[in-house]
C-alpha positions as CSV (number, residue, x, y, z in Angstrom):
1,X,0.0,0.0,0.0
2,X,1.5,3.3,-1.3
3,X,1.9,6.0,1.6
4,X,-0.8,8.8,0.2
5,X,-3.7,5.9,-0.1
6,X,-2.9,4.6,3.3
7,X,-3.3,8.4,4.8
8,X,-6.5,8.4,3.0
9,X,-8.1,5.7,4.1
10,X,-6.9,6.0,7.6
11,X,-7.9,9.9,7.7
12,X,-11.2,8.9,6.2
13,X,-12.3,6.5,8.6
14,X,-11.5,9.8,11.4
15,X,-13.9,11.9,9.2
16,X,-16.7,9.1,9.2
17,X,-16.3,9.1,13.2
18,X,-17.0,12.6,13.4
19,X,-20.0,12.7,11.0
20,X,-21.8,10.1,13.1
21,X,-21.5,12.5,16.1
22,X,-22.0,15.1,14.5
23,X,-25.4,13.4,13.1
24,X,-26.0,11.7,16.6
25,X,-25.2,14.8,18.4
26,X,-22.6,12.9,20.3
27,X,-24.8,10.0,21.4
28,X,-22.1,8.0,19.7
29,X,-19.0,9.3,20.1
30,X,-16.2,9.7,16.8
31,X,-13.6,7.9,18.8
32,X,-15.8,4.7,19.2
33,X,-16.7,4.7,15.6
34,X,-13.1,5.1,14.4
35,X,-12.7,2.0,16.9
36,X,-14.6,-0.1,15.2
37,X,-13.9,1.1,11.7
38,X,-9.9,0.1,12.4
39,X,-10.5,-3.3,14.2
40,X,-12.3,-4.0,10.4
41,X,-9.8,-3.0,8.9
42,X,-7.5,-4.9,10.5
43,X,-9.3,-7.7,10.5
44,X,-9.6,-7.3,6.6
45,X,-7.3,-5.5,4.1
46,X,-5.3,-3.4,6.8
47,X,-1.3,-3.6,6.1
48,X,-0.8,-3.9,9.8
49,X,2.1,-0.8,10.2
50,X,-0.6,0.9,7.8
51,X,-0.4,4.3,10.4
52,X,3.3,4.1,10.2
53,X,3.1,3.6,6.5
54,X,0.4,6.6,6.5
55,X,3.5,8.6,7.8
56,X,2.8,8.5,11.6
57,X,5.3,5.9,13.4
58,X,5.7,5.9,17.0
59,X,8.7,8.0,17.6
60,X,7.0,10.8,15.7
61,X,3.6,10.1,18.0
62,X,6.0,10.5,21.0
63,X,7.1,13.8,19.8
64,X,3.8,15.0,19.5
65,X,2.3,13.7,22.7
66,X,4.5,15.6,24.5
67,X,3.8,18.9,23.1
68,X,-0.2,18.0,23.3
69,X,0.0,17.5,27.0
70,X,2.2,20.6,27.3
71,X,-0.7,22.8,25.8
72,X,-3.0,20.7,28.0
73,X,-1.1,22.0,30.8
74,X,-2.2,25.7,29.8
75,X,-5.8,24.9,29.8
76,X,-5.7,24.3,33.5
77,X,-4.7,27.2,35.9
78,X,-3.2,26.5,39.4
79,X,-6.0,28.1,40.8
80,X,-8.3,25.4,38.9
81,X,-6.3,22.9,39.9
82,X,-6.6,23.6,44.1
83,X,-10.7,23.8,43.1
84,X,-10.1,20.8,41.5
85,X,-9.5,18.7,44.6
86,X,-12.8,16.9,44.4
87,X,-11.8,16.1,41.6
88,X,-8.6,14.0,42.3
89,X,-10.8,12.7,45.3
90,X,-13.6,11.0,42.8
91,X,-11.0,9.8,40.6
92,X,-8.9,7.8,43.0
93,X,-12.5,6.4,44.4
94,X,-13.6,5.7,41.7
95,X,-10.6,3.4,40.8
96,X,-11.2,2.1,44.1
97,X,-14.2,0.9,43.7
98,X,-13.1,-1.3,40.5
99,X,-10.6,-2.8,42.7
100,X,-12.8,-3.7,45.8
101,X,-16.0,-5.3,43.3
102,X,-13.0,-6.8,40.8
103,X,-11.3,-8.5,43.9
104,X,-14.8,-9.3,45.8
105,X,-17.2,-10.4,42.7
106,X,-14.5,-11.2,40.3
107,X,-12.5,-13.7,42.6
108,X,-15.8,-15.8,42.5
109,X,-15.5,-16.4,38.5
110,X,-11.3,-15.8,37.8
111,X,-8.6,-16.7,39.5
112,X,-7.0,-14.2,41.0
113,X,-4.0,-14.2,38.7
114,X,-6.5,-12.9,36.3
115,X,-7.7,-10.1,38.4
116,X,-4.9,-9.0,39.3
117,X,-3.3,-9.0,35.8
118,X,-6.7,-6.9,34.9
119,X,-7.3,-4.0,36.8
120,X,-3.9,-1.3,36.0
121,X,-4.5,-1.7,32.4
122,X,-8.0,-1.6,33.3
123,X,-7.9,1.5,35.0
124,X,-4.9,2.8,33.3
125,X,-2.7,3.2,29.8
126,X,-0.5,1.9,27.8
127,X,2.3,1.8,30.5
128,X,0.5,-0.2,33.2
129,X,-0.8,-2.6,30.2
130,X,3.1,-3.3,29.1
131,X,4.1,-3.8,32.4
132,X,1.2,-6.1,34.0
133,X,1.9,-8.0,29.8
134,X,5.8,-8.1,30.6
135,X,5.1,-9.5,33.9
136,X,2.7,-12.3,33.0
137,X,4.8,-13.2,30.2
138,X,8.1,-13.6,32.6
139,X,5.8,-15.9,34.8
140,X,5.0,-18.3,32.0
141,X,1.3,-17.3,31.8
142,X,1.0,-16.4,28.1
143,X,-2.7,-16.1,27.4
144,X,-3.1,-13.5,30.5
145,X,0.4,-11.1,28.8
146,X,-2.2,-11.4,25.6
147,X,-5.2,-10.0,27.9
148,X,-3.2,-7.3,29.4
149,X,-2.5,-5.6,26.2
150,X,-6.5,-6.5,24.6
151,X,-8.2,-4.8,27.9
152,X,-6.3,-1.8,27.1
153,X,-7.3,-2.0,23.3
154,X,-10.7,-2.5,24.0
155,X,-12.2,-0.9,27.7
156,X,-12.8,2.2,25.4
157,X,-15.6,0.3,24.0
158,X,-17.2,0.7,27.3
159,X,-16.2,4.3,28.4
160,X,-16.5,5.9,25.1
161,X,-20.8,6.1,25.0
162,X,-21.2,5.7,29.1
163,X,-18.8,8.9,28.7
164,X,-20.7,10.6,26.4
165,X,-24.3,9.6,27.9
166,X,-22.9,11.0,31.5
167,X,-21.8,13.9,29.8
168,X,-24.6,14.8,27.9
169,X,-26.9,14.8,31.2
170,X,-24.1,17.0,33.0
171,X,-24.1,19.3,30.0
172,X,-28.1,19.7,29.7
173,X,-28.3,20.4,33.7
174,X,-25.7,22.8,33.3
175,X,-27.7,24.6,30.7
176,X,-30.7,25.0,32.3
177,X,-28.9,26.5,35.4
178,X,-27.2,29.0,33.0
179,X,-30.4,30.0,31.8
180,X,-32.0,30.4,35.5
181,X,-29.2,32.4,36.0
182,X,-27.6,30.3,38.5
183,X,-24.4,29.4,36.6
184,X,-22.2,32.6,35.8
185,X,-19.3,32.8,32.8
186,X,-16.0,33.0,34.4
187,X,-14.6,36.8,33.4
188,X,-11.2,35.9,34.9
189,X,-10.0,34.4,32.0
190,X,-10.3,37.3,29.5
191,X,-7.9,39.3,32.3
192,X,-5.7,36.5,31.8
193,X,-5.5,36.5,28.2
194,X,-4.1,40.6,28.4
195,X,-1.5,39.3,30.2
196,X,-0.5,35.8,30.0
197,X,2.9,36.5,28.5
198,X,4.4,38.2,31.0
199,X,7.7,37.5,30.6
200,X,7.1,38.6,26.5
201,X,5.1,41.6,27.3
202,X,8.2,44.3,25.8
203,X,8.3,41.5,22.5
204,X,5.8,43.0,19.3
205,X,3.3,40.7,18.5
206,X,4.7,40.4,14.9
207,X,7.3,38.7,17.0
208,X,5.6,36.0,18.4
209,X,5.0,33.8,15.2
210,X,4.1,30.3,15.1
211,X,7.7,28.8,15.2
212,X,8.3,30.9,18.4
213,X,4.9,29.1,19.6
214,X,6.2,25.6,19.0
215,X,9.8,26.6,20.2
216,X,8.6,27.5,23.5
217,X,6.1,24.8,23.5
218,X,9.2,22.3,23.0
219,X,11.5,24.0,25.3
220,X,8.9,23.4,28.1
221,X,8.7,19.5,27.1
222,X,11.9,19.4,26.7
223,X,12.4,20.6,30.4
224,X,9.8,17.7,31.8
225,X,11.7,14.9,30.0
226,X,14.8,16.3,31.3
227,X,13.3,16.4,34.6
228,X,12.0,13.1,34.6
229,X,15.2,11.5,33.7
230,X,17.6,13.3,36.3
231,X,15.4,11.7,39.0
232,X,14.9,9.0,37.8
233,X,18.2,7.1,40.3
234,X,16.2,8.8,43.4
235,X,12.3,8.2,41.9
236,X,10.6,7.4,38.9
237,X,8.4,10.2,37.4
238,X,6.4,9.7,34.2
239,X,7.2,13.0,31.7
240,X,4.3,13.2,30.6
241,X,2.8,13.9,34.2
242,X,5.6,16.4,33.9
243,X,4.8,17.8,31.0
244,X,1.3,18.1,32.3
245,X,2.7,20.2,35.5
246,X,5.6,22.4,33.0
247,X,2.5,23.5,31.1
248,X,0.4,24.3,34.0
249,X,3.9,25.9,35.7
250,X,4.6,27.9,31.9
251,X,1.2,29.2,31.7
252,X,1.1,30.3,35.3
253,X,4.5,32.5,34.9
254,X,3.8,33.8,31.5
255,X,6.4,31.3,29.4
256,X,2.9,30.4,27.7
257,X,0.1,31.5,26.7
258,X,-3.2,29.3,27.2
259,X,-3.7,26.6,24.1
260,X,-0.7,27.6,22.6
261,X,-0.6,24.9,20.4
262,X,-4.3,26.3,18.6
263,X,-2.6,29.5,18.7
264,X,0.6,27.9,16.3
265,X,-2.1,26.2,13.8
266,X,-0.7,22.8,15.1
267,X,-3.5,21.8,16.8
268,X,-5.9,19.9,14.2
269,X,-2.8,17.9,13.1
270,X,-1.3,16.8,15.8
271,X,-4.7,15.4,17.3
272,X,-5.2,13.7,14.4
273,X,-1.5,12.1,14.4
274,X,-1.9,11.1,17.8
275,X,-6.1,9.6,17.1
276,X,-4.2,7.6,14.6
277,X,-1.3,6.3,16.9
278,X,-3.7,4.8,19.5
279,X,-6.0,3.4,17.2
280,X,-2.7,2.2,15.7
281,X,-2.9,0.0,19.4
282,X,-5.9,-2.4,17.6
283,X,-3.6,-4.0,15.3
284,X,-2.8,-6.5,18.1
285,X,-6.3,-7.4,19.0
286,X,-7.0,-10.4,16.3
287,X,-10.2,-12.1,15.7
288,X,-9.0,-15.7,17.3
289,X,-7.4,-13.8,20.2
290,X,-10.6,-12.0,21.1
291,X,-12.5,-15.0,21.0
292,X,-10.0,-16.9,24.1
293,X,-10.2,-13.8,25.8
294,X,-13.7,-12.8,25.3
295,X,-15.6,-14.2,28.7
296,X,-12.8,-12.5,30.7
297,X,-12.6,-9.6,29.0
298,X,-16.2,-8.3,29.1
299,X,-16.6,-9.8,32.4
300,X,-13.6,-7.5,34.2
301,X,-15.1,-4.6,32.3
302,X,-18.3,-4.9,33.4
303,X,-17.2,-5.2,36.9
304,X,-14.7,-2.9,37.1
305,X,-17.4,-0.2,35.1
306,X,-20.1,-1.0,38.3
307,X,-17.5,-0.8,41.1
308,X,-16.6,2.3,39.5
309,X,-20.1,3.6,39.2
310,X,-21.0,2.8,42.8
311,X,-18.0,4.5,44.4
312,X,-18.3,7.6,42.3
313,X,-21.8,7.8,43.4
314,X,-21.5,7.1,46.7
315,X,-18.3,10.3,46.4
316,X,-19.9,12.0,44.7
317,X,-23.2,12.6,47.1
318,X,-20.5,13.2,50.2
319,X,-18.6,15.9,47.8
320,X,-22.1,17.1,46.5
321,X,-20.6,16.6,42.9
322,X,-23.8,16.0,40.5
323,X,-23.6,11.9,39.7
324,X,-23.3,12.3,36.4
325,X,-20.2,14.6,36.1
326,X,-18.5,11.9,39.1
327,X,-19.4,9.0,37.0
328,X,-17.6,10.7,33.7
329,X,-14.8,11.7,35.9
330,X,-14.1,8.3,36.9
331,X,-15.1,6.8,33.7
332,X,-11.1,8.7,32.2
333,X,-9.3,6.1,33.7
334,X,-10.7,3.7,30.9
335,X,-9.1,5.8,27.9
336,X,-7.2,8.9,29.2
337,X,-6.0,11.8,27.1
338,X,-6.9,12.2,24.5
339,X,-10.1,10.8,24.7
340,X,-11.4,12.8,27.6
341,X,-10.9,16.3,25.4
342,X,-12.3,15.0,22.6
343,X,-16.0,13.6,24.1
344,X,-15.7,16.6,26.2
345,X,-15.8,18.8,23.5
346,X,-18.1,16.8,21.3
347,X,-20.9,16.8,23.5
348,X,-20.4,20.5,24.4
349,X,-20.7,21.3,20.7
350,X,-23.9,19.2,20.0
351,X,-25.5,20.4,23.3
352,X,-25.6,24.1,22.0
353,X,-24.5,26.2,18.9
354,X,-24.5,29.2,20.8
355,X,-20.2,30.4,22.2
356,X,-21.0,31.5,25.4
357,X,-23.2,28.6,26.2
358,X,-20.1,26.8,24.9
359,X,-17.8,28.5,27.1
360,X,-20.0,28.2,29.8
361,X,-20.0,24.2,29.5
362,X,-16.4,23.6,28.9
363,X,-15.5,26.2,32.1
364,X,-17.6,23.5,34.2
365,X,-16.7,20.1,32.5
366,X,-13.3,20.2,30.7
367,X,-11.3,20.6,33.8
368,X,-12.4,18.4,35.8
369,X,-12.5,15.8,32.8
370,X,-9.0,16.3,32.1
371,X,-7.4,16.1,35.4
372,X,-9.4,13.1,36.0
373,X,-7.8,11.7,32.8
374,X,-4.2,12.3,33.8
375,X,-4.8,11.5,37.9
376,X,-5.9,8.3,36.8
377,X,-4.2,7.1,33.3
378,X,-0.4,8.8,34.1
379,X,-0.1,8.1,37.3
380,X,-2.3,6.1,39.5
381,X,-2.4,3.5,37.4
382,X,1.1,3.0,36.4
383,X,2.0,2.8,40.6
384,X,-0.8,0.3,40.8
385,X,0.9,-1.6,37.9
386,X,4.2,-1.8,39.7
387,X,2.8,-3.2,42.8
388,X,0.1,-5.9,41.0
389,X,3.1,-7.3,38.7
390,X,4.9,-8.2,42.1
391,X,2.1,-10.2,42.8
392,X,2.1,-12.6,39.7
């Protein structure tokens, strides 16, 4: 397959997951669609390195991951963050509570090697699946260092329209508040914006072009992998958590200004590199492997979806935090960043085609989606990961 024809194809499949939201209004999300559409494919006619072929291989996914969660960083304030302590709190319940009905339910139809081998991919990334896979392949137990890596590839499935469905609810609540005037647009941010750059403020604005943007940007990534590696001998820090807290830190001080990556016309690219790289992840999830797997799989999913929903609730009602917006919160830890920004987004734009309403919506529900996402994926479940895979 020739490189331009594998982009097209690949790209297409991402525009045929954003007209069924868009024709849904987000009751099925693009991500879920573009799921399905590449497990076909793979199935089917897909070469399988057809993303790398498209012109996206993994290092230059790295690359870009690094600078999206940077930018992330500058959509959150440290203000936000301290108001966003309810936040962290239903996030780490809610993995909880997939843990205590996984260990208590579960136990009583898989062995516990099983469980155990489930829950930090389950309630985590990419990391926590390679290591919980590496671990289970060391101890001779083959079919569950398959599972580790499928759960990963496939708990989407379940948190992709629960997400959206949550959302949704939150969104049209929200809405009806703004209307009663009980919900006010936050005017702090348009003070911000005059001066965000405050260590730029004497530089013209012809000045700050789109290569200065991304040099910045880069410099700040740059900084959290640096970071992470010189402590590294003393404690291991995942860079992109760091990159996360640069962003935040670069924002904060003026060394950024808030979605700096929108602001460099990078954006729409690198989201769509980065869509293609996970969905890149299916490749390994073939039709006879699903089928050994299959009874286990849906049946810690299910589990760990109910223990989740149950603690968030129960968190949720003690934190006064609306169920639906604790649910979604806790729902991240089953797909993460990017995910999280994109349903976010998706449901805010179907809910309303009015900006401020808009605004209004993604001031109350992107933050707390997004710091759910990285609580849970980056680093919760990666510590999790490291004391399961003892346990083997």
């Amino acid at each position: 397959m020739s490189q331009m024809l594998a982009f097209v194809i690949i790209v297409f499949i991402l525009y045929v997951g954003d007209y069924v939201a868009i024709r849904t209004n987000a009751w099925v999300p693009s991500i879920f669609i573009c799921a399905v559409l590449f497990l076909i494919g793979y199935w089917t006619f897909f070469p399988t390195e057809i993303v790398a072929i498209a012109g996206i291989p993994e290092v230059v996914a790295t690359m870009l991951m690094f600078l999206l969660i940077t930018n992330m960083g500058t959509l959150l304030s440290i203000k936000e963050l301290k108001q966003q302590w309810k936040t962290i709190l239903i996030a780490l319940t809610g993995i909880l509570g997939a843990i205590v009905v996984l260990f208590l339910a579960g136990s009583l139809i898989y062995d516990a090697q099983t469980i155990i081998v489930a829950i930090p991919p389950l309630v985590g990334g990419i990391v926590s699946s390679l290591i919980m896979s590496e671990g289970a392949a060391d101890a001779g137990l083959t079919q569950l260092s398959v599972f580790a890596i499928v759960i990963y590839v496939m708990q989407g499935f379940a948190g992709y329209p629960l997400t959206s469905i949550m959302l949704k609810r939150e969104g049209k609540q929200l809405l009806k508040k703004y209307h009663n005037n009980e919900l006010t647009v936050v005017e702090e941010a348009e003070k911000e914006e005059k001066e965000e750059l405050k260590l730029f403020k004497n530089v013209p604005e012809k000045y700050n072009t789109s290569y200065f943007k991304f040099f910045r940007l880069g410099l700040v990534a740059f900084l959290a992998y640096l970071v992470s590696t010189l402590l590294e001998p003393v404690v291991t820090v995942d860079a992109y958590v760091l990159c996360l807290v640069f962003g935040i830190l670069a924002k904060h001080f003026g060394f950024l200004e808030t979605q700096v990556m929108e602001k460099a016309n990078g954006f729409g690219f690198a989201m769509l590199a980065l869509l293609l790289f996970i969905l890149d992840g299916l490749k390994n999830a073939t039709p006879s492997m699903m089928m050994e797997i299959l009874f286990i799989l849906v049946g810690c999913i299910v589990l760990g979806v109910i223990g989740m929903y149950i603690f968030s609730f129960i968190i949720g009602k003690i934190l006064k935090v609306s169920p639906n917006l604790a649910f979604a919160v806790t729902l991240t830890s089953l797909y993460g960043f990017p995910a999280d920004y994109i349903i976010t987004m998706e449901v805010v734009n179907s809910l309303t085609p009015k900006q401020k309403e808009r605004d209004v919506l993604t001031s109350h529900m992107l933050p707390p989606m997004l710091v759910g996402g990285f609580i849970t994926v980056t680093i919760v479940s990666v510590i999790l990961a490291g004391v399961f895979v003892t346990y083997i």
